[in-house]
C-alpha positions in Angstrom: -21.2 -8.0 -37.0 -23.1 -4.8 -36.2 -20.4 -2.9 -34.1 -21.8 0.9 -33.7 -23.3 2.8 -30.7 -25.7 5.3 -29.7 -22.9 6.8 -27.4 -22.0 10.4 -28.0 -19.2 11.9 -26.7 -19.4 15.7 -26.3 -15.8 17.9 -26.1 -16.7 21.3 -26.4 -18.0 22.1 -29.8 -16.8 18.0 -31.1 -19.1 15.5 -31.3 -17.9 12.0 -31.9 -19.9 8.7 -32.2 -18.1 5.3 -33.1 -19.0 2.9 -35.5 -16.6 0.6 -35.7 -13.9 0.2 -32.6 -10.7 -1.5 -33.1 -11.3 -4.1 -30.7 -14.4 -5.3 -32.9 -12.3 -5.5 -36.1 -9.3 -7.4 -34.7 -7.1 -3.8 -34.8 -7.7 -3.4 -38.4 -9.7 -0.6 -38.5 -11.3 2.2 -36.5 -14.2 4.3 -37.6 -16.4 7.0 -36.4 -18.4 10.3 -36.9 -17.2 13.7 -35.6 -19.5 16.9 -36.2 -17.6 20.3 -35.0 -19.9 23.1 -34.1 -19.5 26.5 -36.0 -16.5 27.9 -34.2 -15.1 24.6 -32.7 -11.8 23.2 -33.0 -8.9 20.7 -31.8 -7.5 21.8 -29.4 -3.5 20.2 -30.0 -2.6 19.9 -33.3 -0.7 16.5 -33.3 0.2 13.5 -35.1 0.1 9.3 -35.0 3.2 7.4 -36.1 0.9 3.9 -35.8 -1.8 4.7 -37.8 -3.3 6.7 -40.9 -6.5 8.8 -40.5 -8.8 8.9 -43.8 -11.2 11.8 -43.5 -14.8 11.3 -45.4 -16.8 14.8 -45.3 -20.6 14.4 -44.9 -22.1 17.6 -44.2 -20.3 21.2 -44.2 -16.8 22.6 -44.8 -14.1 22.1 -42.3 -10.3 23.2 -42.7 -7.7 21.1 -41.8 -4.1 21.9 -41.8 -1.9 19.2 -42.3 1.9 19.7 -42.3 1.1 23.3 -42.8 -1.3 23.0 -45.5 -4.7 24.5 -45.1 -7.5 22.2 -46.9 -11.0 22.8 -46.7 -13.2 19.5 -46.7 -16.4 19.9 -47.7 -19.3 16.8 -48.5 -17.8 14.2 -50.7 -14.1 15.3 -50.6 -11.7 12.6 -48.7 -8.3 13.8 -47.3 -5.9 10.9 -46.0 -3.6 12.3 -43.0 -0.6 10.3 -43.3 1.6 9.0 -40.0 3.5 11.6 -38.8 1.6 14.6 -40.3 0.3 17.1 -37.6 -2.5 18.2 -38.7 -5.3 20.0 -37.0 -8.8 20.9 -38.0 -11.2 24.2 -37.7 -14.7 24.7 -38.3 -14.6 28.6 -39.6 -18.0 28.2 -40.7 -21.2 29.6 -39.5 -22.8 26.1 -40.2 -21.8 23.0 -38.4 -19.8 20.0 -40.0 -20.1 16.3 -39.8 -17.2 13.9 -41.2 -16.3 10.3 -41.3 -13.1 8.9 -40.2 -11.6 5.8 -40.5 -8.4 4.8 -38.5 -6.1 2.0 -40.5 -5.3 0.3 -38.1 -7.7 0.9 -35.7 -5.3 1.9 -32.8 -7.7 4.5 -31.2 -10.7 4.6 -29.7 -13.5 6.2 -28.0 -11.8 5.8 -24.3 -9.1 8.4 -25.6 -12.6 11.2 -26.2 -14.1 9.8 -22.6 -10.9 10.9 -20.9 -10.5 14.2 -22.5 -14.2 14.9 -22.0 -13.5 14.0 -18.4 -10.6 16.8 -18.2 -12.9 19.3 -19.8 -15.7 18.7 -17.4 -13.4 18.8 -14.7 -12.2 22.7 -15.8 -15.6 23.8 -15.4 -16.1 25.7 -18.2 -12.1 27.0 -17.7 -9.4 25.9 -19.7 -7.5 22.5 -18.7 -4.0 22.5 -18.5 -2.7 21.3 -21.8 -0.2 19.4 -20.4 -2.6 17.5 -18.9 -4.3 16.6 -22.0 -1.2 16.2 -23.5 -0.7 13.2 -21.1 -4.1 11.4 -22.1 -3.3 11.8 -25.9 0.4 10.3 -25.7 -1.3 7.4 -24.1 -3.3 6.9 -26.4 -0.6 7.3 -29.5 -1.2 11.1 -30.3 1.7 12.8 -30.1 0.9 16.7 -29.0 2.8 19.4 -31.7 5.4 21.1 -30.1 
């Protein structure tokens, strides 16, 4: 079955478009594409004690730091975030990136980027409380970095 959409979800500088959703895979596995401007970021480090991450770089270099470590993906490098690892990811670049990620299982899912695209647009261009985005992601299994 053909699960992937033409929706994009905007957060700042984050793109992110889903290929595969949990719900169409029986929870076993999430996927989609996230580009990150030049400049663009998370903005909450964090973690997910349910599920692992597995990062695919497609296009560009963008650092994650994972338990402290800073690693640069670049195109064809592949960088699994373990549960419980706060990790976070930059894009210092002047060129934008584009990665694949795939969520085992797939616990997460594009509702999680609607909401916090929701609280952005709702700042109007200021910055959103972070406790209030802290809120959507422990809902959704992301557990903010102290």
């Amino acid at each position: 079955m053909v699960t992937n959409t033409q929706e994009e979800i905007t957060i700042g500088g984050v793109s992110i478009r889903f290929l595969v959703e949990g719900k169409s895979s029986g929870r076993s596995v999430a996927m989609f594409e996230f580009g990150v401007a030049p400049g663009g970021k998370v903005p909450i480090a964090h973690s997910h004690d349910a599920y692992e991450e597995t990062l695919y770089g497609l296009k560009g270099t963008l650092t994650l730091t994972v338990d402290g470590v800073k690693t640069d993906l670049r195109s064809g490098d592949v960088l699994c975030i373990p549960r419980g690892a706060i990790h976070r990811f930059d894009n210092l670049s002047s060129a934008s990136t584009r990665t694949l990620a795939i969520l085992t299982p797939g616990l997460l899912g594009p509702d999680f980027f609607r909401e916090v695209a929701a609280i952005m647009t709702a700042s109007a261009g200021g910055s959103p409380k972070p406790a209030t985005i802290a809120e959507v992601m422990r809902r959704h299994g992301l557990t903010p970095a102290p």
